[in-house]
C-alpha positions as CSV (number, residue, x, y, z in Angstrom):
1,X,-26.4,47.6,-55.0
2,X,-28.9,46.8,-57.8
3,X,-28.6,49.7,-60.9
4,X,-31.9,51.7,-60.9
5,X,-32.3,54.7,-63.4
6,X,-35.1,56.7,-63.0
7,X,-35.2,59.4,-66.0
8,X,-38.1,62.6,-66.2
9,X,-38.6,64.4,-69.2
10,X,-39.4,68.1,-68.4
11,X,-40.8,69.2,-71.5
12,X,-43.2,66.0,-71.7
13,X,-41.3,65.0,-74.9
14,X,-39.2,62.6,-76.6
15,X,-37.6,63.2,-79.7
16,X,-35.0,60.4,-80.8
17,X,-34.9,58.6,-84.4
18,X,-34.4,54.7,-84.3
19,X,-30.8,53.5,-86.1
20,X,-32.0,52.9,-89.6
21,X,-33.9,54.8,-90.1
22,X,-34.2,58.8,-91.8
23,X,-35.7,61.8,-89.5
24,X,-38.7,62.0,-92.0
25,X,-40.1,58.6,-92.1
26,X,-42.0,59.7,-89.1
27,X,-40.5,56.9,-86.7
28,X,-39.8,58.0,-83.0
29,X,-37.7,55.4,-80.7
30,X,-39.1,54.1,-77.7
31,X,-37.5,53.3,-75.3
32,X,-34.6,54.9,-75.5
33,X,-32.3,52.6,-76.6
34,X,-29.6,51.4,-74.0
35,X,-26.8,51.8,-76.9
36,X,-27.7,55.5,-77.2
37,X,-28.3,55.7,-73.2
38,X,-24.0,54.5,-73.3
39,X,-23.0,57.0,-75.7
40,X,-24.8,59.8,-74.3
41,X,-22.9,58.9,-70.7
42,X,-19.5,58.6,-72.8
43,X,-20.6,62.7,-74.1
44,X,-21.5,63.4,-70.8
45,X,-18.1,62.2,-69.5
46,X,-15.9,63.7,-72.1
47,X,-17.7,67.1,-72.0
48,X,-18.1,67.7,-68.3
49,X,-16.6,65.3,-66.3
50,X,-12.8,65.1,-68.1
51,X,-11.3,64.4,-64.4
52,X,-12.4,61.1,-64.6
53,X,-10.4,58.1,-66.1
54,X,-11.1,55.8,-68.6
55,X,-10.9,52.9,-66.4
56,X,-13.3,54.2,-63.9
57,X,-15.8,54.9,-66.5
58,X,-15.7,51.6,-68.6
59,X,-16.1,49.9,-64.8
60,X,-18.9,51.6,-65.2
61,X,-20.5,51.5,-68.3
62,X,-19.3,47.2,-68.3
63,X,-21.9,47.0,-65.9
64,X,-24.6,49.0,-68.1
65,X,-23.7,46.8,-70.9
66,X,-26.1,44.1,-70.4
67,X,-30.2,44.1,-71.8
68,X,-31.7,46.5,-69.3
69,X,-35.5,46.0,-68.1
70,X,-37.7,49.0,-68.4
71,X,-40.5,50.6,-66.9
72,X,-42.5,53.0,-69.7
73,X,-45.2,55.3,-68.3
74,X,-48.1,55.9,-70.3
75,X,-47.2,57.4,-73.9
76,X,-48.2,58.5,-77.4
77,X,-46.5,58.7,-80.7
78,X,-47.3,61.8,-81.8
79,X,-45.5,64.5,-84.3
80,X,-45.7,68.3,-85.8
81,X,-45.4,69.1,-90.0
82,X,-43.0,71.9,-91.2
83,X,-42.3,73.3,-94.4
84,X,-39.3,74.8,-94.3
85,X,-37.4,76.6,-97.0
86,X,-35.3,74.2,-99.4
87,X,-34.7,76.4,-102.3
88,X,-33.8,73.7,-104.8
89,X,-36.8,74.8,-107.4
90,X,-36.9,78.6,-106.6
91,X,-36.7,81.2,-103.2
92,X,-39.9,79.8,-102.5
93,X,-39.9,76.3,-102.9
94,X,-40.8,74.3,-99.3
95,X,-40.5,70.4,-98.6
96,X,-42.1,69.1,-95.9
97,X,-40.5,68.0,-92.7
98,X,-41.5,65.8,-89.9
99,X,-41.1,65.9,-86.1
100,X,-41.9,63.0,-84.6
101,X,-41.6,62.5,-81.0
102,X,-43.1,60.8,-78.0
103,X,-45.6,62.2,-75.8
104,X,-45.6,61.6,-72.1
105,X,-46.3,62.6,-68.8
106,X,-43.2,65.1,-67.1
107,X,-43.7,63.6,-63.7
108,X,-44.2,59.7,-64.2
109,X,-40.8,58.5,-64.4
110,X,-39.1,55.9,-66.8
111,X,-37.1,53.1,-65.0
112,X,-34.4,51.3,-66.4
113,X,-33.4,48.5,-64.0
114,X,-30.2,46.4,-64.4
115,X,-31.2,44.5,-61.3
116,X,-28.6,41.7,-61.7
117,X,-25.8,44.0,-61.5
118,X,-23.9,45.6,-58.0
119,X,-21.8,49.4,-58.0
120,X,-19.4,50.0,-55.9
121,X,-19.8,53.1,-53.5
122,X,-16.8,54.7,-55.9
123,X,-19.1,53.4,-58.9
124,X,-21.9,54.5,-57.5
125,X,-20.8,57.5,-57.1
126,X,-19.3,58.3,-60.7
127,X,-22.1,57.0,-61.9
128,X,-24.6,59.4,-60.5
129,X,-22.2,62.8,-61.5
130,X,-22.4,61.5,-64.9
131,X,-26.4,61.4,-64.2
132,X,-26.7,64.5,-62.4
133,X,-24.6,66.2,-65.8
134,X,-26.9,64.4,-68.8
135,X,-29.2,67.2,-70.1
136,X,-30.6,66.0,-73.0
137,X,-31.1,62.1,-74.4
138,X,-31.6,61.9,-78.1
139,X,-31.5,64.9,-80.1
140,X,-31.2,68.6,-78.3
141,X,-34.6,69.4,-77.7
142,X,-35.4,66.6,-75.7
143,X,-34.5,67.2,-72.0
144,X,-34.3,65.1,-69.5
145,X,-33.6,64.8,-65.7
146,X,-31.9,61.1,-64.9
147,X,-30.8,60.0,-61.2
148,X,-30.4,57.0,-59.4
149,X,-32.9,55.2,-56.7
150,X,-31.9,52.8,-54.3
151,X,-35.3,50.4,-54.4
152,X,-38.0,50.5,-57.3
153,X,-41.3,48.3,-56.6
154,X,-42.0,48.7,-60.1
155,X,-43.6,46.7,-62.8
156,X,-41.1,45.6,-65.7
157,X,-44.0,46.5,-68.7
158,X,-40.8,46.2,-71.3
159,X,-38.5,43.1,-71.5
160,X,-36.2,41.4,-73.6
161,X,-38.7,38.6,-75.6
162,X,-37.8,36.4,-77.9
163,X,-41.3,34.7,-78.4
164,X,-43.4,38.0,-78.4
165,X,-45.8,38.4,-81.4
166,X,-45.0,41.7,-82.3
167,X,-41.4,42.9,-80.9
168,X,-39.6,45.5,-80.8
169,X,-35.9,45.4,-81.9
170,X,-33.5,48.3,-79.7
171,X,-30.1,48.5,-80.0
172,X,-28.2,47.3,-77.6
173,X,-24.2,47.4,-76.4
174,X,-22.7,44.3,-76.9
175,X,-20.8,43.4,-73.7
176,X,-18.3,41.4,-75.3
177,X,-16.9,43.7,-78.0
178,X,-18.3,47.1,-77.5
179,X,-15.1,48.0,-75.5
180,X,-12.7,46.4,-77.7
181,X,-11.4,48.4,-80.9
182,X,-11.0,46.5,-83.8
183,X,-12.9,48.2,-86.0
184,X,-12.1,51.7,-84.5
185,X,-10.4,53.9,-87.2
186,X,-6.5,54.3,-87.1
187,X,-4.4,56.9,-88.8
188,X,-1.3,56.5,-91.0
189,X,1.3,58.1,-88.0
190,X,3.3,59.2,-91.4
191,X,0.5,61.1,-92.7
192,X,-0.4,62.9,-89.4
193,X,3.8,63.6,-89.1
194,X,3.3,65.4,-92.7
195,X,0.0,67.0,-91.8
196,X,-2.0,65.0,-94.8
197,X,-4.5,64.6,-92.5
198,X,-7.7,66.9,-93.3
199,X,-9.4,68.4,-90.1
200,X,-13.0,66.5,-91.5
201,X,-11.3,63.4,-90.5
202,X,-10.0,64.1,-87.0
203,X,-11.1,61.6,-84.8
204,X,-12.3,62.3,-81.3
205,X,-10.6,62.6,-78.6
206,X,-11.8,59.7,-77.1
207,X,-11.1,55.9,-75.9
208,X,-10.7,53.5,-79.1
209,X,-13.8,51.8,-78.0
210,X,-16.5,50.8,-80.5
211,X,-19.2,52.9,-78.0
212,X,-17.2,56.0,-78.9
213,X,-17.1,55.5,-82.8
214,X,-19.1,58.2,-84.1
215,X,-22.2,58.0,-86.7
216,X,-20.5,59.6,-89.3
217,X,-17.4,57.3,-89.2
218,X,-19.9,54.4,-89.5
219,X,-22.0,55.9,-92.3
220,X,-18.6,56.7,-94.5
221,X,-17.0,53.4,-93.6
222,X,-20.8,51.5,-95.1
223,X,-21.0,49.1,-92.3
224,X,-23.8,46.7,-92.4
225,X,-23.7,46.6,-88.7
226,X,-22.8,48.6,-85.9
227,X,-19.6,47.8,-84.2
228,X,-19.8,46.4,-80.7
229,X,-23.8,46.4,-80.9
230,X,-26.5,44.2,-81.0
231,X,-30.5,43.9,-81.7
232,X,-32.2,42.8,-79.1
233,X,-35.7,42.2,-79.1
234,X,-38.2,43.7,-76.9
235,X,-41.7,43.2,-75.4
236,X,-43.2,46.9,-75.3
237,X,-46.8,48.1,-74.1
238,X,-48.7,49.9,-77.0
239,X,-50.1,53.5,-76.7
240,X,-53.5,51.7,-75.2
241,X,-51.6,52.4,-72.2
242,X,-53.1,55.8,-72.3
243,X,-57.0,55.1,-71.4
244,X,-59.9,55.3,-74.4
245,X,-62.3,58.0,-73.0
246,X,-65.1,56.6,-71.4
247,X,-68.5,57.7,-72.4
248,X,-70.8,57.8,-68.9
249,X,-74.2,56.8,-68.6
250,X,-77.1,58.2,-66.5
251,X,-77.2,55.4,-64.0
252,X,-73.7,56.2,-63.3
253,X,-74.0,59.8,-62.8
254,X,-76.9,59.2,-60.8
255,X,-74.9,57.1,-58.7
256,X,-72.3,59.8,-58.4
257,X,-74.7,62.6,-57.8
258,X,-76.5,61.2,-54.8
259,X,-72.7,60.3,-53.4
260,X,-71.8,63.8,-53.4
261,X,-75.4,64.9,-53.7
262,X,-75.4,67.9,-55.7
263,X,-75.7,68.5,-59.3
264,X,-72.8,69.4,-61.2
265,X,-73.1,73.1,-63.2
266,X,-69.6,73.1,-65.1
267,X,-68.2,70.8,-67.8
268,X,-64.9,71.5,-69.8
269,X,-63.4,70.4,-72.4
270,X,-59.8,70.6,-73.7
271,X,-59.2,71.6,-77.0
272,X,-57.2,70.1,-79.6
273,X,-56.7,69.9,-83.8
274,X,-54.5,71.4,-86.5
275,X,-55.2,74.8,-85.8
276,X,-56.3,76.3,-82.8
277,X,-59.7,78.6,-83.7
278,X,-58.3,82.1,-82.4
279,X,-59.8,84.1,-79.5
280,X,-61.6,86.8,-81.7
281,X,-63.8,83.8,-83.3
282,X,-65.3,82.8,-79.7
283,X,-68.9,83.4,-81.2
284,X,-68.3,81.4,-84.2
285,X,-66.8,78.7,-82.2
286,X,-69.3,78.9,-79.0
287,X,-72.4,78.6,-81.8
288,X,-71.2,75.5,-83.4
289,X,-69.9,73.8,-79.8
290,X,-73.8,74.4,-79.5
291,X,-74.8,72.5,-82.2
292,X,-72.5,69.6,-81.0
293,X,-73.6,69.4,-77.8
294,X,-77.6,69.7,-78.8
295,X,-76.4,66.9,-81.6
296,X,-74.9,64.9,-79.2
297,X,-77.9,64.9,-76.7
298,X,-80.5,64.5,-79.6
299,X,-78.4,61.3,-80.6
300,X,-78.3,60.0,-77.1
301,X,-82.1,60.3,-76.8
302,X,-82.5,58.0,-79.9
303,X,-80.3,55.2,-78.4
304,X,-82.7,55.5,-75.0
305,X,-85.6,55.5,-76.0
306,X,-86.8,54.3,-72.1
307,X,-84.8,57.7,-70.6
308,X,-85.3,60.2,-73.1
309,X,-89.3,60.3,-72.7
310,X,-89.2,63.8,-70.6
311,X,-87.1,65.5,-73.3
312,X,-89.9,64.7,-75.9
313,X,-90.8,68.1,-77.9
314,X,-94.0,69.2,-77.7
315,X,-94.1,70.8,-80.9
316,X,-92.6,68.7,-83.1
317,X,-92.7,65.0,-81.0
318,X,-90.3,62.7,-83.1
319,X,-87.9,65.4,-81.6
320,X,-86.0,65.4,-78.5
321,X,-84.3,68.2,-77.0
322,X,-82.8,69.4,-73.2
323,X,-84.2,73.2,-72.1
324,X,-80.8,73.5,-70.4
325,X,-78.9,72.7,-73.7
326,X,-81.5,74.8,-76.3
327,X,-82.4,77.5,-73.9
328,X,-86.2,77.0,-75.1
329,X,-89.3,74.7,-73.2
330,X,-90.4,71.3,-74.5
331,X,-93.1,73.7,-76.8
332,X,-90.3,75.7,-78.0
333,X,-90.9,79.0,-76.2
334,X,-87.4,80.6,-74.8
335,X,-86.4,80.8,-71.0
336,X,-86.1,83.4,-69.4
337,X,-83.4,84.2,-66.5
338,X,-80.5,83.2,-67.7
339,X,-80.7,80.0,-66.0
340,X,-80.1,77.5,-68.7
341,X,-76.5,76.5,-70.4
342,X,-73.9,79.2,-71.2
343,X,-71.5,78.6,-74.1
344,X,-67.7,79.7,-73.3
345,X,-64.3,79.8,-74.5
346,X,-61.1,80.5,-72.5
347,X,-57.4,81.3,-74.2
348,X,-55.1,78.5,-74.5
349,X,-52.4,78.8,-71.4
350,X,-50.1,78.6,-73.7
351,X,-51.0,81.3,-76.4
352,X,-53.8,84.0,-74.8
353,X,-54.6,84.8,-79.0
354,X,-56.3,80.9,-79.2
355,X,-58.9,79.2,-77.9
356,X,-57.8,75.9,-75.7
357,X,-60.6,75.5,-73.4
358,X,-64.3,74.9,-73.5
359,X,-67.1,75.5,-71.1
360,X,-70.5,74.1,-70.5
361,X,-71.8,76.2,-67.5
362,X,-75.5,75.6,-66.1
363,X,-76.4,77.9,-63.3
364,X,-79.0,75.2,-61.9
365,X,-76.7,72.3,-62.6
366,X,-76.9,69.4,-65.0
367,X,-78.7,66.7,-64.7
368,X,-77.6,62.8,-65.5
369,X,-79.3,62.7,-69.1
370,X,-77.0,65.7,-69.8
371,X,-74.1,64.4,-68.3
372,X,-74.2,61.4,-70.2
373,X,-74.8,62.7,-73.6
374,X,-72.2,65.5,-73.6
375,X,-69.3,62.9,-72.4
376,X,-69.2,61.4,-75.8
377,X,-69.0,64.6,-77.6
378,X,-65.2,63.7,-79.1
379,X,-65.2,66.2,-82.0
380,X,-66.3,69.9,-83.0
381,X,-66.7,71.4,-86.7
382,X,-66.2,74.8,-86.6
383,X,-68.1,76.3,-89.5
384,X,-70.9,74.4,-91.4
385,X,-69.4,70.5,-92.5
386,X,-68.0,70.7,-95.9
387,X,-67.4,74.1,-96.8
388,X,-64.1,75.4,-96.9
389,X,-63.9,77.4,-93.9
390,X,-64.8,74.7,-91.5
391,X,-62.1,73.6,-89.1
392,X,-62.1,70.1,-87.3
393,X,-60.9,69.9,-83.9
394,X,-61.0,66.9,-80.9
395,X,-62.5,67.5,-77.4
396,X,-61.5,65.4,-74.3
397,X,-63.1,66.3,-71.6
398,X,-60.9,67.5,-68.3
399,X,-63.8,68.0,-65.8
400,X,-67.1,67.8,-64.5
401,X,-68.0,69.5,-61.4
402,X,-68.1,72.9,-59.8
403,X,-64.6,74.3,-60.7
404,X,-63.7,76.1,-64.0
405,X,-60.2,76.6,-63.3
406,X,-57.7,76.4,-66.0
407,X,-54.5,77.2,-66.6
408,X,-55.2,80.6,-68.3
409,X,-57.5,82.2,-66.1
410,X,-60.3,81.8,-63.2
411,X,-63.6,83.1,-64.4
412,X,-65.2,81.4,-61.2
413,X,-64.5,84.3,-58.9
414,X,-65.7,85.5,-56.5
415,X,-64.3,89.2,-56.3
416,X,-65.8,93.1,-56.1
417,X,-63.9,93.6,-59.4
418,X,-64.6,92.2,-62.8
419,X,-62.4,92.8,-66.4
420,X,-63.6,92.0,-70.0
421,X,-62.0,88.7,-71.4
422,X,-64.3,89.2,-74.7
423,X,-65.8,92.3,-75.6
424,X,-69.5,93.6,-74.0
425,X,-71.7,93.6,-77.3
426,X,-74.4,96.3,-77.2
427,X,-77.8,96.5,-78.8
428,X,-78.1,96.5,-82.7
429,X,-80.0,99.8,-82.7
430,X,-76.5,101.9,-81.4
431,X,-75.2,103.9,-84.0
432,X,-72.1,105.6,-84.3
433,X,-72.1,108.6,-82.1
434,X,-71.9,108.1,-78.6
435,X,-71.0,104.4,-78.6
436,X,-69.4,103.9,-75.4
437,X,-71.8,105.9,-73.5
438,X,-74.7,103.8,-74.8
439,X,-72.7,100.8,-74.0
440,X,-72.5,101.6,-70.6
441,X,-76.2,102.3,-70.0
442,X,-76.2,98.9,-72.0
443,X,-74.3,97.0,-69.3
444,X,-76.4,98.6,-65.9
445,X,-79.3,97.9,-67.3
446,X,-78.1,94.1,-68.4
447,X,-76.7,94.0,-64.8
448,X,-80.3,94.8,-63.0
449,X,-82.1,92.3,-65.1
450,X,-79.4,89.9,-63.9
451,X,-79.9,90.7,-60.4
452,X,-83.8,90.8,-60.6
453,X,-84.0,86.9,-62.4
454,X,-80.7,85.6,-60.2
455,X,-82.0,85.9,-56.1
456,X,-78.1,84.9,-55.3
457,X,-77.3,88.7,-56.8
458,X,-80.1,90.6,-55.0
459,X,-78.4,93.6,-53.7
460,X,-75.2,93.3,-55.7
461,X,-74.7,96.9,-57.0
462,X,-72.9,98.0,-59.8
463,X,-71.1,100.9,-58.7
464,X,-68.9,101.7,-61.5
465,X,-68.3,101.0,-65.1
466,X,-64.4,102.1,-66.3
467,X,-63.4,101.6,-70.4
468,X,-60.4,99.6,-70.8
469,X,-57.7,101.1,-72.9
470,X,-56.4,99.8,-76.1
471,X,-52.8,100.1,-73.9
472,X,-54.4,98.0,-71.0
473,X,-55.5,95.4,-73.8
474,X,-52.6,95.0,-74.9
475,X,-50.7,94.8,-71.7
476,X,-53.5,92.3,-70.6
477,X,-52.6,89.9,-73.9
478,X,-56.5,90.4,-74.8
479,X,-57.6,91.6,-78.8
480,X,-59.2,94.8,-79.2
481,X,-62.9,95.0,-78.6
482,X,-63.1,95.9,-82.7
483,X,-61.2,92.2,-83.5
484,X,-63.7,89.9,-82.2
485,X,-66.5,88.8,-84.4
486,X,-69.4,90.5,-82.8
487,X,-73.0,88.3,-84.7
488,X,-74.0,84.8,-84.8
489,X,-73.3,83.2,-88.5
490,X,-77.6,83.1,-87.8
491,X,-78.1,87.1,-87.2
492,X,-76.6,89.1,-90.0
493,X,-73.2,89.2,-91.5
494,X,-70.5,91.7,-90.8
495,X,-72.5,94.9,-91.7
496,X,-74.3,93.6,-88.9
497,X,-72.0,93.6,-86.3
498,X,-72.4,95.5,-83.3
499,X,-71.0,97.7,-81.5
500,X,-68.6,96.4,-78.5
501,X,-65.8,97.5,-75.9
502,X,-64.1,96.3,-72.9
503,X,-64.8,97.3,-69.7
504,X,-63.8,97.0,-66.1
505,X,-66.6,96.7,-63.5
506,X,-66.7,97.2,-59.8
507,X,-69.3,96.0,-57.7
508,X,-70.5,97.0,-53.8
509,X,-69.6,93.5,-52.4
510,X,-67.9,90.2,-54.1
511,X,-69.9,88.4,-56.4
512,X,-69.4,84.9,-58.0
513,X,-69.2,84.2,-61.6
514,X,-69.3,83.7,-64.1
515,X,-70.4,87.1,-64.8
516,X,-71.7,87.2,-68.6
517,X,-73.6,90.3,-69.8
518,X,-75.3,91.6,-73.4
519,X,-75.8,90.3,-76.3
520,X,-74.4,86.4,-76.7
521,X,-73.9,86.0,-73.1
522,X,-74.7,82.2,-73.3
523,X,-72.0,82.1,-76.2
524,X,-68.9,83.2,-74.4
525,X,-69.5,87.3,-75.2
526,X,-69.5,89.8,-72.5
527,X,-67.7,87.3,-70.3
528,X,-65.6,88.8,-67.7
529,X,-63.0,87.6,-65.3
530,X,-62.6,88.3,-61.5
531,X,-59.3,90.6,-60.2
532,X,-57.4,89.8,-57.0
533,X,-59.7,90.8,-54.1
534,X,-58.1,94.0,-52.5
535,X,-57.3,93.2,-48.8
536,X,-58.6,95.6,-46.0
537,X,-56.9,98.5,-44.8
538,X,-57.4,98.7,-41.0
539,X,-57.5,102.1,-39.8
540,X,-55.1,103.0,-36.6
C-alpha cells in the first residue's frame, strides 16, 4: 500500500536547525527534512525497538529513501531571545541566544506521502512500531505524534521543483549510497586489541551505513558534503498561508446582523507583544485600550465621510465620536446607566499574573459603525507614545458575538454567587479607619443603582457581602487587593489611590454578568466572576 505519514505536534511547535547552518542565525527548517526524518527512525530503532534486524529496517527505510511529497498546514516562523550566562568577560556577562522554531496548529496534521512506493503487511507493520515509538523530531523540545493512514485526499502544497522561483533546498537520503559505507569510519583492529582507542571516539553501535554516521564524525572529518545525501529542491507555501486579518466594513456587519438579527455586545481581543502588561496594571492598560479604540473609530469616521454623519459632535463638529465608545452624548454630557462600553482585561490562561485577553462589552450591543472600526484596531501602546514606560503590544481579534469565554475564566455567568477578579475600588473620601466596612456600604449601594438603571436586575438582591482573604487570594492565583493600581494616569497619582479589597458576593437568585461595580467599572475594576451554581438539595 501507498506510504502516508501523518505527524501532529502537541506543543504547536517546531524547533529543528537546517544542515549548515548555526542555532543562532535564527533559521528554523521547514519541513522537516526527510534525511533527518531517516535518522530519527534509525534512533528510534536502536533505542527502543533493538529486536528488530537490520535487514528488516533498511527494507524499510529503502523505501523512505526517495523525495517525499508534503502536505504543510498553515505556519509561522517565529522565535524567543535569551540571555543566558556565558561568563567569558565576568560572573555577569550575558550573550544573547536565539530560539527559533515553527509555529503551528497541534491538530492540523503534516503529511508526508511517498505515494509511488508499496509496504508489505510485515513492513507495514515495523514501520508503524517505529512511528508509534518517535517522540520527538528535531531537537528534544519538539514533540511530535507520527502514525500511518491508509488514504489521504490531500493537496501536495510542497514538491520537489526544479523550475520554482524561490526554492527551497532540504536534505535528502540518497537512495543509491546512503546505505552503503564507504565513507563510514573504521578503526585500526590493532589499536582497539591494545586499547589506544579513546572512549570520545567510539563509534555507535550501529549499521555501517552513511544514514547512521553521526554529526560529530562529519564535522571532525570536514566533509564538504554529507555522505549518502543530497539537496533537493523544494516548492514550499510561504507563511501567507496563515490569513491577513480582515478589517470588516458596516455593510457587511449589517448583513450579518439582520442574518442572525441581533446586535452583538462583546468583542475580544487576544493579546500579544514582548511583555505581557501584568494583571495589577488592568487600569492602566483598560485606559489606553480606550484610547485605541476611540482612535480607531475617530479614524474610521474620517475615511466615511457618507457613514459617519450621526457620530458628528455637537460641541466641537470637525469631531466625530461613538456614545457607546466615549460614554458621553454627541454634546459631550456623560451617560448615565451603565449602558455604554465597559473596558476589561482577563489573565492569560497560561500565567493568571498577566493580562492575555481583552474585552469590549456593550450592554445594548454594538452597532455596525462600531463593529467596523474596532476590527482594524491591530496594535495597543500602553503608556503615553514615546516615553519610556510605554509598552507596545498586537491585538487580533478572536470574537465578536455574545460569548466572552476564554480559556482563563467565564465572567459571563449566570450564577447566585460572584468573586472579585480585580479589586472593588471605593470612594476617594475613605480614609483609613474602617476601610472595609465603608467598602461594603460602598458595594450595596453601587449594586442598587445598578438594579434601579438595569430593568433585567430589578429584584436581584444582594444578600451578602464576605471579604476574601489574603490566603484565598492566593489559593485563587489573584494579587492582593493593595497590588493593583487603583487611579486612572487622568485622576491623581499614587497618593491618590484608593482604597480597594476583594470580595465575595451572593445574590437572592442567578444573575448574568458581567457584574462590574465602583469606581472604574467600565475599565475592568470591580469586575467579578461567577462560581459554580450550587445544585438543589431535595428534601426527603
Amino acid at each position: 500500500m501507498p506510504i502516508y505519514i501523518e505527524a501532529t505536534f502537541p506543543a504547536g511547535r517546531y524547533h529543528a536547525t537546517p544542515w549548515g547552518r548555526h542555532v543562532n542565525e535564527g533559521m528554523a527548517e521547514w519541513p522537516p527534512s526527510p534525511w533527518r526524518f531517516l535518522r530519527a527512525l534509525v534512533a528510534v530503532w536502536q533505542r527502543t525497538l533493538p529486536q528488530l534486524s537490520a535487514a528488516d529496517i533498511q527494507a524499510v527505510l529503502t523505501k523512505l529513501s526517495g523525495t517525499p511529497s508534503f502536505f504543510l498546514p498553515p505556519h509561522r516562523v517565529a522565535h524567543t531571545r535569551h540571555y543566558m550566562p556565558w561568563e567569558k568577560k565576568g560572573p555577569m556577562d550575558r550573550t544573547l541566544v536565539f530560539d527559533t522554531f515553527i509555529c503551528l496548529d497541534r491538530n492540523v496534521p503534516l503529511v508526508m506521502a511517498w505515494p509511488d512506493q508499496d509496504l508489505s503487511s510485515h513492513e507495514y507493520e515495523i514501520l508503524q512500531a517505529l512511528l508509534q515509538n518517535l517522540l520527538t523530531l528535531g531537537r528534544a523540545e519538539s514533540w511530535v505524534s507520527a502514525t500511518l493512514v491508509e488514504n489521504c485526499d490531500r493537496e501536495w502544497n510542497c514538491v520537489p521543483s526544479e523550475r520554482h522561483g524561490n526554492p527551497v533546498p532540504m536534505l535528502c537520503s540518497d537512495p543509491s549510497s546512503c546505505f552503503s559505507g564507504q565513507q563510514y569510519p573504521v578503526h585500526d583492529q590493532k589499536k582497539l586489541e591494545k586499547g589506544k582507542i579513546k572512549p570520545s571516539e567510539w563509534l555507535f553501535d550501529c549499521p555501517p551505513w552513511h544514514l547512521c554516521i553521526d554529526t560529530q564524525t562529519m564535522r571532525s572529518q570536514r566533509w564538504s558534503s554529507v555522505p549518502g545525501a543530497q539537496w533537493v529542491n523544494y516548492s514550499r507555501p510561504e507563511e501567507s498561508l496563515i490569513r491577513k486579518p480582515h478589517s470588516l466594513t458596516a455593510s457587511e456587519i449589517r448583513g450579518n446582523q439582520t442574518a442572525q438579527s441581533g446586535k452583538p455586545y462583546c468583542v475580544t481581543f487576544l493579546v500579544d507583544g514582548p511583555v505581557l502588561p501584568t494583571f495589577t496594571d488592568t487600569l492602566l492598560v483598560t485606559d489606553s485600550f480606550r484610547r485605541a479604540v476611540m482612535s480607531c473609530f475617530g479614524f474610521w469616521c474620517r475615511r466615511n465621510p457618507d457613514q459617519a454623519e450621526p457620530f458628528r459632535r455637537i460641541d466641537e463638529p470637525t469631531r466625530f465620536a461613538s456614545p457607546l465608545f466615549s460614554g458621553r452624548d454627541l454634546a459631550g454630557v456623560n451617560l448615565q446607566g451603565h449602558r455604554h462600553a465597559r473596558y476589561l482585561a482577563l489573565p492569560s490562561p497560561l500565567d493568571s499574573n498577566r493580562i492575555g485577553t481583552l474585552a469590549l462589552y456593550c450592554a445594548d450591543g454594538f452597532g455596525p459603525e462600531e463593529i467596523a472600526a474596532v476590527s482594524s484596531l491591530r496594535r495597543l501602546t500602553v503608556g503615553h507614545r514615546g516615553q519610556d514606560s510605554s509598552l507596545e503590544l498586537q491585538l487580533q481579534i478572536t470574537s465578536i458575538g455574545d460569548s466572552m469565554h476564554t480559556p482563563a475564566t467565564s465572567i459571563i455567568g449566570p450564577s447566585d454567587t460572584w468573586e472579585s477578579l480585580t479589586p472593588f475600588l471605593g470612594n476617594d473620601n475613605i480614609g483609613r479607619n474602617r476601610q472595609e466596612t465603608w467598602l461594603r456600604k460602598g458595594i450595596r449601594r453601587e449594586w442598587r443603582r445598578l438594579t434601579e438603571s438595569q430593568p433585567e436586575l430589578a429584584g436581584v438582591e444582594l444578600q451578602e457581602v464576605h471579604s476574601l482573604t489574603l490566603e484565598e487570594c492566593h489559593q485563587k492565583q489573584l494579587p492582593a487587593a493593595r497590588e493593583f493600581r487603583r487611579i486612572r494616569t487622568k485622576h491623581g497619582g499614587r497618593d491618590a489611590w484608593r482604597a480597594a479589597a476583594m470580595f465575595r458576593l451572593y445574590f437572592s437568585t442567578p444573575v448574568r454578568g458581567p457584574v462590574c461595580l465602583g469606581y472604574g467599572s467600565h475599565f475592568g475594576m470591580g469586575l467579578f466572576q461567577p462560581q459554580p451554581l450550587q445544585p438543589a438539595v431535595e428534601v426527603l
